[in-house]
N, C-alpha and C positions, 0 to 999 in steps of 0.2 A: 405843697408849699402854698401858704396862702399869700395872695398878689397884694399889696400894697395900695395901688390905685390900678383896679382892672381898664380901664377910660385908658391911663397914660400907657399900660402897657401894649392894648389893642392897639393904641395909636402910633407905638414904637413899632408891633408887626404888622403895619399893614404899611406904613413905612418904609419898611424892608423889603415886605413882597412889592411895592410900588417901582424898587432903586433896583432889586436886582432883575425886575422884569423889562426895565427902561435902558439901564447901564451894564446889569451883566456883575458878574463878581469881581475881576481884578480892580475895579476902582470903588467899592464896596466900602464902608467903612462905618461906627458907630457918629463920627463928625456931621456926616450926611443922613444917617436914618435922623440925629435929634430933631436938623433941621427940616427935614423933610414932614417929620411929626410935631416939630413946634412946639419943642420940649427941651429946656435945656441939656449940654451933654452931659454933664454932669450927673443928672437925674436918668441917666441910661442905666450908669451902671448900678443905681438902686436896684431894675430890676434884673439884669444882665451883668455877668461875672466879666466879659470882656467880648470881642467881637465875634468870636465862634459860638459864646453861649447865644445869642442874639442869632446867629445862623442856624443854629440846631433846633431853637426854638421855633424861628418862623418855618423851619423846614416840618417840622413835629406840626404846626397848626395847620401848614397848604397841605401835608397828606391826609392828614384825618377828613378835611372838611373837604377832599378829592374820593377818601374811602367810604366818608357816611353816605355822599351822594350816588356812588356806586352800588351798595351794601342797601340804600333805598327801592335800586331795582330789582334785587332779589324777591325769590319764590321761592319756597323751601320747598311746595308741591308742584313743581316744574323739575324737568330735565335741567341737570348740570348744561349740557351746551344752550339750552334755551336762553338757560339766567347767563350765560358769559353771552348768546347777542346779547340779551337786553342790559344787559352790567356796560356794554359797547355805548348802549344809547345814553345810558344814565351818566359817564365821563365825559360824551360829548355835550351833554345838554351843562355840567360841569364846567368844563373848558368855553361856553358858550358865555356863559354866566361869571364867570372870574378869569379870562382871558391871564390877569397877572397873576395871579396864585398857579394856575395851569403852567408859565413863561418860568415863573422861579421855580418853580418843582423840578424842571428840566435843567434849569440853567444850573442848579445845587448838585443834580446827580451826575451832570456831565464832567464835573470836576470833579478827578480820581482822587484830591487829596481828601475832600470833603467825604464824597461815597465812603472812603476806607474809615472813617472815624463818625459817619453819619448814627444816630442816634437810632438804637434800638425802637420798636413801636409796639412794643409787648404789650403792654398798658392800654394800646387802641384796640377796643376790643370793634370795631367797624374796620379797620386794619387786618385785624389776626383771621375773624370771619371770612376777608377776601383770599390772605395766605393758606387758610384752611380750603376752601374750593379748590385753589389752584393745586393743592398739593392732591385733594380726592381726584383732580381731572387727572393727573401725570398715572395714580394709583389704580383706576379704574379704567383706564387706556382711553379714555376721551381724548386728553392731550397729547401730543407724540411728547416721547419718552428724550426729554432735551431738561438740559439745566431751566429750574424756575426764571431764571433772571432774562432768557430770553422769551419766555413765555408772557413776562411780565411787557417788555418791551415790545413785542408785537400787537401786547392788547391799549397801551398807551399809546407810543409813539407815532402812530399813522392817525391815532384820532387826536391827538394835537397837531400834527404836522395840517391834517385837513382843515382841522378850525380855524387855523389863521391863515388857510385859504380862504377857507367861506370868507371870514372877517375881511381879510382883505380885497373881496373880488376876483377868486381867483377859481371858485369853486360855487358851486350852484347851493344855497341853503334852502334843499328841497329832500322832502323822504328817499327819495329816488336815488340821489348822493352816497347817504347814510346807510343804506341799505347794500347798496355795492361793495361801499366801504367795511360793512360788517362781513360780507362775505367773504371780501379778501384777506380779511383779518383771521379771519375763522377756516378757509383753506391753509394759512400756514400754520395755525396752532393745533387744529384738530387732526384724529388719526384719520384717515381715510373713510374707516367705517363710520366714524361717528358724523363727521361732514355729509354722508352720504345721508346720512340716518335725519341727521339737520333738512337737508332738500327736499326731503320729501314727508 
């Protein structure tokens, strides 16, 4: 689909990731992105069919540019558990650098209605690359043998839950942090052996 005005449209989704990183989704609305972006409403829905298209979209643009940065710390000639640490360091360095894009990714998937109608990312091929790892770690017994969706969750959620530690002073932004943090992360997703294989 070719955009119309790329300018108004980025300024509509970063609008969005701005509102729902600040206010959260129940108060959410296209009234508040236009004003937020400084664009009349009217001119939303040139490029947005209605308030879910507008959600689907900014959710489609905070994963990709969550997954290129991840998908940056790959090595194809390294060990699978190597590149999941360092896929750990490249989400926080991520979350470090877009604090709101990190806030609405989370805020989007924690609502089941969203999740259940949330937008395919077949198309992200920086996306698919990640889904493809995680599915080689479940197949090649690096990862314990658990549904993807908590695999997925363990290797997010604690490295945002820590960022806005650090951000807020509540955690130390020092390698020392990060590196614990990677461990802990990688004791519950890794199999035994592979963790073990990791230490040493």
């Amino acid at each position: 689909m070719k955009i119309k005005d790329q300018q108004k449209y980025d300024r509509l989704i970063a609008a969005a990731i701005q509102l729902l990183a600040t206010d959260g989704l129940a108060p959410f609305s296209t009234t508040k992105v236009a004003k937020q972006a400084g664009i009349p409403q009217s001119n939303v829905y040139i490029y947005f069919k209605n308030k879910q298209a507008l959600l689907n979209a900014t959710y489609t643009v905070a994963v990709h540019q969550m997954s290129l940065a991840v998908v940056a710390s790959f090595s194809s000639d390294r060990p699978l558990v190597d590149q999941t640490a360092t896929s750990i360091a490249g989400l926080y360095q991520f979350a470090m650098a877009q604090p709101a894009m990190a806030t609405a990714i989370q805020v989007l998937i924690d609502d089941s209605q969203f999740k259940q109608q949330a937008p395919l990312k077949l198309d992200d091929v920086a996306n698919q690359q990640i889904q493809q790892a995680l599915k080689l770690g479940i197949q090649t017994q690096v990862f314990q043998a658990v549904d993807l969706n908590l695999i997925r969750y363990f290797l997010t959620r604690p490295v945002f839950h820590y960022v806005s530690g650090v951000q807020a002073g509540d955690y130390p932004a020092d390698p020392q942090g990060l590196s614990a943090l990677t461990a802990m992360i990688l004791r519950a997703i890794l199999t035994p052996t592979a963790y073990h294989q990791w230490q040493h």
